[in-house]
Every structure is written in C-alpha cells, then in structure tokens.
C-alpha positions in Angstrom: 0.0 0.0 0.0 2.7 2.5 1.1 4.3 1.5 -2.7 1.3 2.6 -4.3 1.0 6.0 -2.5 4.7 7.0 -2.8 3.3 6.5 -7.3 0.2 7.9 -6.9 1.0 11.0 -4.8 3.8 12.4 -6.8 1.9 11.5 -10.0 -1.4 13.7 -8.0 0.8 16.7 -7.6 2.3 16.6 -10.6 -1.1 16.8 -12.5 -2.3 18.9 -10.3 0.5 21.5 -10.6 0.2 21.4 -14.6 -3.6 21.5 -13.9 -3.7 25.3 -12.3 -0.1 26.1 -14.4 -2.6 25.5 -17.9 -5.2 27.5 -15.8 -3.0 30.8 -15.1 -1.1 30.5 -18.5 -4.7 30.2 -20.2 -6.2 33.2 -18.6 -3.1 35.2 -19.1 -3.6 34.8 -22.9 -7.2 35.2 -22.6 -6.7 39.2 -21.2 -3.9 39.8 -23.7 -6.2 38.5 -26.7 -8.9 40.6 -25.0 -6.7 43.9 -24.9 -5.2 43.3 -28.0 -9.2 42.7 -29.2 -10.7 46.2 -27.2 -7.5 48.5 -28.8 -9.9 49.1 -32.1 -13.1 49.3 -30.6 -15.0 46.1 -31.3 -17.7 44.9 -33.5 -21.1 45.6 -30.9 -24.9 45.5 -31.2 -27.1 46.1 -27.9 -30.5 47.1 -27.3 -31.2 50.8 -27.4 -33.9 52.1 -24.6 -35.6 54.1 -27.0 -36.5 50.9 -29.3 -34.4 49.1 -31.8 -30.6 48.3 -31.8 -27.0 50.7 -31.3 -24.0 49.2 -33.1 -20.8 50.5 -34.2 -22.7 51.7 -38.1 -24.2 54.3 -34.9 -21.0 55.7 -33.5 -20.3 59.3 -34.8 -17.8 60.0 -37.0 -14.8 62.2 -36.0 -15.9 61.8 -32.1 -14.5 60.6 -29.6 -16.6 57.3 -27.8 -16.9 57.2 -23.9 -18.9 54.2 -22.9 -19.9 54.2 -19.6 -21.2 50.5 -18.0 -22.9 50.8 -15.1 -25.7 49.9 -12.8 -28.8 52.6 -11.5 -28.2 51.2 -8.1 -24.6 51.6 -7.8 -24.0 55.4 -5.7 -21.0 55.9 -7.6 -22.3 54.9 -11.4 -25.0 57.3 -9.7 -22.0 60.0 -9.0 -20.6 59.5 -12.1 -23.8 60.4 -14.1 -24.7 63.2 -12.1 -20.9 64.8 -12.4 -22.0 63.9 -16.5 -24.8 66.6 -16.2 -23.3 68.7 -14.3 -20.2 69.0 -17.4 -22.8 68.5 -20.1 -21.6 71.5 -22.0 -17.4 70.1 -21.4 -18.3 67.2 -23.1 -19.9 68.3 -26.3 -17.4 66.7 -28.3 -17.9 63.4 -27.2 -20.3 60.7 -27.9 -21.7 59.5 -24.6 -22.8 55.7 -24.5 -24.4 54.7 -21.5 -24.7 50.7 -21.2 -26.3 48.4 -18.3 -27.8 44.9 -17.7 -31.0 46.8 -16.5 -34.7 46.6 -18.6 -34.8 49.7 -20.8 -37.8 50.8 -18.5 -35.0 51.0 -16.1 -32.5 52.4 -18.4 -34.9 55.5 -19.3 -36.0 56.1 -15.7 -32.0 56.4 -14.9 -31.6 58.7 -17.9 -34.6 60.9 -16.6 -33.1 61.4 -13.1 -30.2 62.8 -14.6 -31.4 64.5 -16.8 -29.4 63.0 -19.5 -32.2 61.7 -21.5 -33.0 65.0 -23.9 -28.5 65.1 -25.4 -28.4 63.7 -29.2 -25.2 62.8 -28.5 -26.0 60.7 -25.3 -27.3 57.1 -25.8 -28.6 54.6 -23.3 -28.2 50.9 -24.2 -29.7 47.5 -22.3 -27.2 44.5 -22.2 -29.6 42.3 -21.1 -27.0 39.2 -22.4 -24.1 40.7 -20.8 -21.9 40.8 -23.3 -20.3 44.0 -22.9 -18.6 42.9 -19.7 -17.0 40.2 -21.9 -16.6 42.0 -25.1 -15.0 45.3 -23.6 -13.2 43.4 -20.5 -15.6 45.2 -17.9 -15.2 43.9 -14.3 -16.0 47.0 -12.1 -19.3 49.3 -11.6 -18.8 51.9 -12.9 -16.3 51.3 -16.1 -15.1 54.0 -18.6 -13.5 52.9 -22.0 -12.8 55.8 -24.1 -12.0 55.6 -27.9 -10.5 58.5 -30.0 -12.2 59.6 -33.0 -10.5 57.0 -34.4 -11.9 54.7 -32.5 -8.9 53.9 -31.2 -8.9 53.1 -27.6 -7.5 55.6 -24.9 -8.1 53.8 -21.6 -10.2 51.9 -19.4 -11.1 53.4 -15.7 -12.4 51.1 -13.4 -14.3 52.9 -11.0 -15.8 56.8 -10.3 -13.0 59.4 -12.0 -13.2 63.4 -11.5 -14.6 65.3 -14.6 -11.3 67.3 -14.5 -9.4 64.1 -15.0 -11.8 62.8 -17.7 -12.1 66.2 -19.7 -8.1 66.0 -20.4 -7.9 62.5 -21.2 -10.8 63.5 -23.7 -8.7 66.9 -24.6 -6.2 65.1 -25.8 -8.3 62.8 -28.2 -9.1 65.8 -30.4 
C-alpha cells in the first residue's frame, strides 16, 4: 500500500501542478487577446432604450466614444452620471454611450433622473446578455472605455473618475 501511495502521490501533484499552471497561463492569454481585441473598438450590437438596436454603423464620426457601464443602483455609477450633467456643456465633443444589464424601462427612468435623456449625443443601451462585460473586459461598476475619434482606444477606468481628470484625457483625443 505504502508503494502505491509514494506512485500515486507524486503523480497527484504533478497533474495537479500542470492543472492550475494551464489554468493561469490560459487566462493570461485570454486578457492579452482581449486587450489586443478592445485596442480598435470592437464589433457591438445592444439594445437601445428608446427601441431598436446601437451598433458601431451608430458611432459618430470624427468623435470621440466614452462608454460608460454601469448599474442605476450603484452610488457611484449614480455619482458618475450626475458629475455627467453637471459637465454637459465640457463634453460636447464626445459621444456618450451609456450601457447596463438593466430593462430599458430601467434604463430610461435612470436617464430621466439625470437628466441625460434629452443630449443627441447621449445614448442609453440594455445589455440584457451581458456581453459588454465580456466583449470590452468590464469587471467593475462603474467602467469607462474611451476611444479616440478614431476609434482607437485611450483607456479603461475602473471605477468613479473626477470630470477634470476625464475632460483632459478626452482633450487630448481631439
């Protein structure tokens, strides 16, 4: 028995150890084909609130793209929106795409409190499949991924950011 155990053992830990080294090593190339995917901003199609469907054919030329995932619950999505309004005006140049999980009944009420829901260049998106999270890499409430006019992506900000510290990472997209 104690012959069988000093085979086994070794031969456990071995496979084991390869087991979680294929693990890390496959999610390490999972982000990198991920970043390498979200550097050109990636083919999309989500529900708009208003009715029908947003994809890239939607995205305005010659503007920069700030998609902002978040949830109505979360303070600081909450935050985030209202420090939105408050800039309105600062971020004329910018499309605003605002994307959640939530029903579009949801979405709307959201866009009403805020008073974001009357800007042309302010769109409110359900991702009732969540696939954005996948798509753009999104793990945090709320998430910023801001493309150039190019469509060329700038950076990704997990969490709440100050509109002074978003305005010049915009400035320097045009």
């Amino acid at each position: 028995m104690k012959k069988y155990l000093k085979i086994i053992l070794p031969i456990v830990f071995v496979g084991l150890l390869g087991y979680f080294g294929f693990q890390i090593v496959s999610k390490i190339n999972h982000k990198k084909q991920i970043a390498e995917n979200i550097k050109t901003m990636p083919v999309f199609s989500y529900e708009n609130a208003k009715g029908g469907f947003f994809s890239n054919e939607n995205i305005i030329a010659n503007k920069a793209t700030l998609f902002i995932y978040y949830n109505s619950e979360c303070e600081f999505c909450n935050e985030e929106a209202k420090m939105i309004q408050e800039n309105r005006a600062k971020f004329s140049n910018v499309q605003l795409v605002f994307i959640s999980n939530e029903t579009p009944k949801e979405i709307i009420a959201f866009a009403k409190t805020h008073k974001l829901n009357t800007y042309d260049t302010i769109t409110f998106l359900s991702d009732r499949k969540m696939s954005f999270r996948t798509t753009f890499d999104v793990k945090s409430l709320p998430c910023l991924v801001l493309y150039d006019k190019n469509k060329q992506l700038i950076e990704k900000i997990k969490g709440q950011i100050k509109a002074e510290t978003l305005l010049k990472k915009l400035q320097t997209t045009n």
